[in-house]
C-alpha positions as CSV (number, residue, x, y, z in Angstrom):
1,X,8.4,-48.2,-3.2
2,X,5.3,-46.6,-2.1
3,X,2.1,-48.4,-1.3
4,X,-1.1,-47.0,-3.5
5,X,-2.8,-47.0,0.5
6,X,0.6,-44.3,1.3
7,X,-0.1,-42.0,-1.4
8,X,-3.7,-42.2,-0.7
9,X,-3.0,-41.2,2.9
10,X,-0.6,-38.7,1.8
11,X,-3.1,-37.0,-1.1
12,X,-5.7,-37.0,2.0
13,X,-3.7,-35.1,4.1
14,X,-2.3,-32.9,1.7
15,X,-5.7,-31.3,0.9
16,X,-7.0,-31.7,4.7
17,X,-4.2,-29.0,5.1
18,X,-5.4,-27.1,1.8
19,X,-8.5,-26.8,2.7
20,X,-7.3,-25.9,6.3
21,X,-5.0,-23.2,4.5
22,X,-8.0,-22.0,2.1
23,X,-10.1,-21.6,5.8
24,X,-7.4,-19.9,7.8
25,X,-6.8,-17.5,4.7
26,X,-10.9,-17.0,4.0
27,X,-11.1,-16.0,7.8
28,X,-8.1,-13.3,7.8
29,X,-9.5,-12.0,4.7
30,X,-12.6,-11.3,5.9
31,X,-11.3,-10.0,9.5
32,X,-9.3,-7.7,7.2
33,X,-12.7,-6.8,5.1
34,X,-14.5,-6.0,8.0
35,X,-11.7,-3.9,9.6
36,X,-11.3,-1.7,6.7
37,X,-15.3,-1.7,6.7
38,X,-15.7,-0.9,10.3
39,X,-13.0,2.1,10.2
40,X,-14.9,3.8,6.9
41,X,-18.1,3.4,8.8
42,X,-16.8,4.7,12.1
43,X,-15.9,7.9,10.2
44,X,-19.2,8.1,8.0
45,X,-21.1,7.4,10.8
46,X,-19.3,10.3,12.9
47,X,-20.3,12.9,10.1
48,X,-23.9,11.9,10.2
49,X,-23.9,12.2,13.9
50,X,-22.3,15.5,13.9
51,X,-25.1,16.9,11.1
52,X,-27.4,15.9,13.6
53,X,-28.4,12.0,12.1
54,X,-28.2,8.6,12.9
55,X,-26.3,6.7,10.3
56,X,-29.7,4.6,9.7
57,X,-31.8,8.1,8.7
58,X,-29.0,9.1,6.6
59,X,-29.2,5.7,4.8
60,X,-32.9,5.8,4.4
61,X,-32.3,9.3,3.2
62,X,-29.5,8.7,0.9
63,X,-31.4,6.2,-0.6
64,X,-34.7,7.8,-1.4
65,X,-32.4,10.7,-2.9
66,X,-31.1,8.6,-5.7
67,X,-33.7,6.2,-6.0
68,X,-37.1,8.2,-5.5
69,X,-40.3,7.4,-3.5
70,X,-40.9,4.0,-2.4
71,X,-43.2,1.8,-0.3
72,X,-41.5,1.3,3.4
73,X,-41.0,-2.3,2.8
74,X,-39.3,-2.2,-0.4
75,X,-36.9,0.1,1.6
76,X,-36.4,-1.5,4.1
77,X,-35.1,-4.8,1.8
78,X,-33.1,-2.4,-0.1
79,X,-31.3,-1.3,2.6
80,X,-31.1,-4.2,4.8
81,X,-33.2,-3.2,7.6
82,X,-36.2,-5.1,9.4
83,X,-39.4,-3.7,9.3
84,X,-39.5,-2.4,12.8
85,X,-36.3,-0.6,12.1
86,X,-37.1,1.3,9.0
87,X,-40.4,2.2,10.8
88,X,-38.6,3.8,13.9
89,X,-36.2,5.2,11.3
90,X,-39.0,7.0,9.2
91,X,-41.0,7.9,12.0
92,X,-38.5,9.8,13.3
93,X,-37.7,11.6,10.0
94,X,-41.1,12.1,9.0
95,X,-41.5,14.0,12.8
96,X,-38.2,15.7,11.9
97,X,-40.0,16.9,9.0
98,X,-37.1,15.8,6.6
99,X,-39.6,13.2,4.9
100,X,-43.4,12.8,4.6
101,X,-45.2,9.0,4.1
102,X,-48.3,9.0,1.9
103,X,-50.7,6.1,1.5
104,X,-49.7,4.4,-2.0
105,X,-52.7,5.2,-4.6
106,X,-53.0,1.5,-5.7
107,X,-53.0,-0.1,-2.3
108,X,-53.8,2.2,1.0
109,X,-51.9,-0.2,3.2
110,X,-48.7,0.6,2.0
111,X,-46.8,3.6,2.9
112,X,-44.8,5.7,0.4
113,X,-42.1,8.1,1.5
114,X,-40.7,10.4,-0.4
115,X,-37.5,13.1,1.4
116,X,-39.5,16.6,1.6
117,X,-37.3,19.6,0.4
118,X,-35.5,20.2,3.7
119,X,-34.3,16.3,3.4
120,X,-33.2,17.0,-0.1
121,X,-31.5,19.8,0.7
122,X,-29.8,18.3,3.9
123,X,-28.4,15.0,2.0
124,X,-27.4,17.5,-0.7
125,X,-25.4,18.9,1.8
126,X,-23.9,16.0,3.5
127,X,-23.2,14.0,0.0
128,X,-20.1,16.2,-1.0
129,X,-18.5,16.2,2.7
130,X,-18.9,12.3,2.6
131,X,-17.2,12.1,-0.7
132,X,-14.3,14.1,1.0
133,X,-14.0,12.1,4.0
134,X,-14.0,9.2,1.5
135,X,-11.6,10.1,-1.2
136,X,-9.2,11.0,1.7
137,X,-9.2,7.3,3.4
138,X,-9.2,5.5,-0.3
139,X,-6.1,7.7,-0.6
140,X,-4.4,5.2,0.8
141,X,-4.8,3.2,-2.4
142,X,-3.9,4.0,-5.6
143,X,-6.2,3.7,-9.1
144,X,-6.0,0.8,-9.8
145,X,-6.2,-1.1,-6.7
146,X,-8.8,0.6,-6.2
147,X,-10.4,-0.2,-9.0
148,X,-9.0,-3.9,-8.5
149,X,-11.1,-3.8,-5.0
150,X,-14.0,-2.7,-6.1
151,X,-13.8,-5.4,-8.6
152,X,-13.1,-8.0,-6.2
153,X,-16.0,-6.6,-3.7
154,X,-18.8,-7.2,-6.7
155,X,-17.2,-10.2,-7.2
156,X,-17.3,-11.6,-3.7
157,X,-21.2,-10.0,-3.3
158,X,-22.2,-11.7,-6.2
159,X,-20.4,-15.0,-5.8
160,X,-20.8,-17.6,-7.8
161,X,-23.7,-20.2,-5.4
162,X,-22.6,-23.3,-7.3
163,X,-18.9,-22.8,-6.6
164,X,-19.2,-21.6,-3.3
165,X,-21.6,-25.3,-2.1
166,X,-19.3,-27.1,-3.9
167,X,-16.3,-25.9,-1.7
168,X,-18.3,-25.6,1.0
169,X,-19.3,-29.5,0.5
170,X,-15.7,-30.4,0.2
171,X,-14.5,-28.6,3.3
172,X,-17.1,-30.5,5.4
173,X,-16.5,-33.7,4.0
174,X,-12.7,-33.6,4.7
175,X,-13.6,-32.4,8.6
176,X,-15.6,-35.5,8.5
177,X,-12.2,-37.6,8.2
């Protein structure tokens, strides 16, 4: 007969390993992410480059396309950049003459940029090419997983904060044993 102190011990090290299990698979999932990331954006990034932009100007550019005119800071957060990088990126498009920066009419310390007709015209151009290159990578994947990883990608962005301290709580805890 088993000691209550056995099963204890046993319990402990069966979710030491579980939770060694859930890291081990957490960290080959997201080498796998990245991987498949990294490849996309290799070939995206090659496009830009051979249309004559950095992958950061088309961003910015992409961006103002859909979204309209905005003050360089809000950009910058919506596209995960740091201020010094969307102000080199800007710069160099505004001197390209693909976008112009205004001073905003409620607060002259901010600057609006909005894509001048020639950077219209130029994402226009590059938008259907990327949707090519795209479509023929995701071909790899059918419909619906597809649809199932896009799924799992908004699910994983917009995780849930309580879950994730919570396992993240436990996990330290046990490699405190």
């Amino acid at each position: 007969m088993r000691s209550f102190g056995s099963l204890s011990a046993q319990k402990g090290e069966k979710m030491a390993d579980s939770q060694k299990d859930k890291k081990a698979l957490a960290m080959a999932t997201y080498s796998s992410l990245a991987r498949a990331i990294y490849e996309l954006d290799d070939l995206l990034d090659r496009q830009c480059e051979y249309l004559g932009l950095s992958p950061s100007q088309y961003r910015v550019m992409e961006h103002l396309l859909f979204h309209g005119p905005m003050a360089t800071g809000e950009l910058a957060e919506k596209i995960h950049f740091g201020d010094s990088t969307i102000s080199v990126v800007t710069r160099n498009l505004e001197r390209a003459g693909l976008l112009v920066r205004r001073a905003d009419e409620t607060d002259g310390r901010k600057a609006i940029v909005h894509l001048t007709a020639e950077g219209k015209k130029l994402v226009q151009s590059i938008l259907p090419k990327r949707a090519k290159v795209l479509r023929a990578k995701m071909c790899v994947l059918g419909k619906r997983e597809q649809e199932n990883l896009s799924r799992l990608c908004l699910k994983l962005a917009e995780g849930d904060a309580v879950k994730f301290t919570l396992e993240i709580t436990m996990v330290d805890e046990d490699e405190g044993d």
